[in-house]
Each structure stands twice: as C-alpha cells, then as structure tokens.
C-alpha positions, 0 to 999 in steps of 0.5 A, a space after each residue: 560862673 556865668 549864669 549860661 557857661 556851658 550853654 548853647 543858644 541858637 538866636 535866629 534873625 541875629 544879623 542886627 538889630 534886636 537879634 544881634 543884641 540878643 546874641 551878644 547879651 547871651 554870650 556875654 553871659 557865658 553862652 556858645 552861640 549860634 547866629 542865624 541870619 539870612 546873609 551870611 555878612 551879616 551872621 559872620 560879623 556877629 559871630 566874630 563879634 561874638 568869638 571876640 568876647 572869648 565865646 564859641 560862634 558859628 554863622 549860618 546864613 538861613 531864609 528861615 521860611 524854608 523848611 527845608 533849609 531850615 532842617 538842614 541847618 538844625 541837623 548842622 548845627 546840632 552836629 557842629 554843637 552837640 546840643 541846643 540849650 535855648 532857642 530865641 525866635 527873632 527872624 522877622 520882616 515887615 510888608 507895611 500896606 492897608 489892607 485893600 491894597 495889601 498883595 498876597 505876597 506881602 501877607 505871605 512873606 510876613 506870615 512866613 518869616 515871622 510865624 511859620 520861620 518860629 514854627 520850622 526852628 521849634 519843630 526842628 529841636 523839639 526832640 533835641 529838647 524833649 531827649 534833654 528834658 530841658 530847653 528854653 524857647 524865647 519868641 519875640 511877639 511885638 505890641 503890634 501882636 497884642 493891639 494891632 496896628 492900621 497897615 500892619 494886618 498882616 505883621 499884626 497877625 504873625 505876631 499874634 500867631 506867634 503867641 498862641 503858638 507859644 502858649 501851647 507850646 508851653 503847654 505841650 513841652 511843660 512837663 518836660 522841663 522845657 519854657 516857652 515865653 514871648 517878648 513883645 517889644 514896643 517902639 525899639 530904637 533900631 534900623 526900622 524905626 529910625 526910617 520914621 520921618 519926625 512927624 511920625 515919632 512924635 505921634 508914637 511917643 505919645 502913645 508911650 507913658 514913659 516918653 522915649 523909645 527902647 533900646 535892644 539891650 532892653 530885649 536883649 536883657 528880658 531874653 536873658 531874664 528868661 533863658 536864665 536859671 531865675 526864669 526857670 517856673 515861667 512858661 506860657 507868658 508874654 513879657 511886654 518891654 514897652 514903656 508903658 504902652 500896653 497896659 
C-alpha cells in the first residue's frame, strides 16, 4: 500500500511550480487531493493531472487572502471529501522593492498571501483535525525567512512570520496528535528564478556550497517526508532544502 492510500491533501498555491510538484508528489503516493490555486486554469490542469495518476482531484480556484473565500472553500471541500489528512500551505507571491521605495500595498499583498493566506486554511481545519485527533500541517518558509534578503522586507517578513506561526501551532495542537513543519527552500529552479538574468544566477550560485539550484521535486519529497507515517514524532521544525546555503 502506498504510504497516504485513503488520504486527503489540500495543497494551496498548487498551480505550478513547487506547489504543483507538491500535489503530484502526494497523489502519487496514494493520496485524493485537492488543488488550491487562485485561477481555476490552473487548479483544473493540475486536478486532471492528478485524475490521470488514477487518483481523486478537485479544483478550487481561491484568493487565499480572502477570508471569507477561504471559509467557503474549507466548508466545501470538507463536504466534498469528508476530511482532511494534511494540509501543505504554499500560496505565495513576491512585491520585490527596497525598502524606502516599498508601497503599502506591496507589504500587504505579500503578508497577506504568504502569512495570513497560512493563517485563514489553518484555522479553517483546525477543528477538522482537533475532531480527528490527527492531521499534518506542512508550511513552505523560505531561506529568505531565516536570513533575510536586500529588497525582500517584505516576503523576508512573511516567511519568517510563517514559522513562529508554525512553531506554536505545533505547540498547541501537539497533544492532539496533530504535526506542523516548514520547509524552507532555497534557490529552486521555477518560473520565478528563471527570470533572473545570467548575471544574477551567477551571484546566487556562490552562495550555495552544493553549486546548483534545486528542483520542486526536492520540496516536494521533503512534503512528502513530513506528511508520511516516518515523520510522525517531528513537529515545530524547519526543514532547510537549500544546497547547503544555510548552515
């Protein structure tokens, strides 16, 4: 049997990119998924991809900064599925500024994707898994959390909001048998990073001891380390997936 047969994983900001790898990782491994992105295009593409492994998906489209779009998506998708097993915050954007020249409304489109998006789907299953006794919560931190970056204050901030937020709730849900882990990527070869010009790549490889960019599938099988049974005694942590970058 596969290691999440009989599992239900909601993947937020699973589009493309790390979060579609994310997706596909689980349900390859025997989980029914739900893919949360903002358009539906892009939910329903990874959804088929999904159906087409043999595995159950369904396709929300959801501005995870909404709270109320976010409540109603929950209350769905419980319907629809009966349960949630594990829940993988990765919704995120970037508003890329120096600081004195940084809008308010770039600071609060990133705070309120990154951090308060992982806040609104953790509250609304909160009780879905408190009920259970069991759950799995898997935020995706960034580097740039742990180290900061010059004209990323504001996604620098909301990464590291993002785990103080899971270390205490791994604190409260603890001893209800319910996990909640980061993942902080590094410099992961997606739509993002291949905008950098060749310059800048250059720069950002000699940050990273192994010499190379990572892949989404190396997120995606750190997501899947965590929500399977072998991560079962692991909460409050942060897994660096980095080359080497941070130390």
């Amino acid at each position: 049997m596969s290691q999440l047969e009989n599992q239900i994983a909601v993947v937020t900001g699973a589009g493309r990119g790390i979060g579609r790898a994310i997706a596909l990782k689980l349900a390859a491994e025997g989980a029914d998924v739900v893919v949360v992105s903002r358009t539906a295009e892009n939910s329903e593409k990874v959804a088929n991809e999904i159906g087409a492994l043999g595995k159950k998906a369904w396709a929300f489209a959801v501005d995870v900064s909404d709270s109320a779009a976010v409540s109603a998506a929950a209350e769905k998708i419980l319907a629809d599925c009966g349960k949630v097993d594990i829940l993988v915050n990765n919704a995120g954007v970037t508003r890329d500024g120096l600081l004195m020249r940084m809008s308010d409304a770039d600071w609060d489109t990133v705070l309120n994707t990154n951090l308060k998006g992982a806040f609104f789907f953790t509250k609304a299953f909160s009780r879905t898994f408190a009920k259970q006794r069991s759950g799995r919560i898997i935020n995706i931190s960034s580097v740039i959390g742990l180290v900061g970056n010059p004209g990323q204050a504001n996604y620098a901030a909301s990464k590291a909001g993002l785990i103080g937020f899971t270390q205490s709730v791994a604190r409260e849900f603890a001893s209800r048998g319910i996990t909640a882990n980061c993942i902080a990527p590094g410099f992961i070869e997606t739509d993002m990073t291949s905008e950098l010009n060749a310059e800048l790549k250059a720069a950002i490889l000699k940050q990273i001891p192994m010499g190379k960019f990572g892949s989404a599938e190396d997120i995606a099988d750190a997501a899947l380390f965590l929500a399977s049974p072998s991560a079962r005694y692991i909460t409050g942590q942060v897994l660096t997936v980095d080359g080497g970058m941070v130390m």
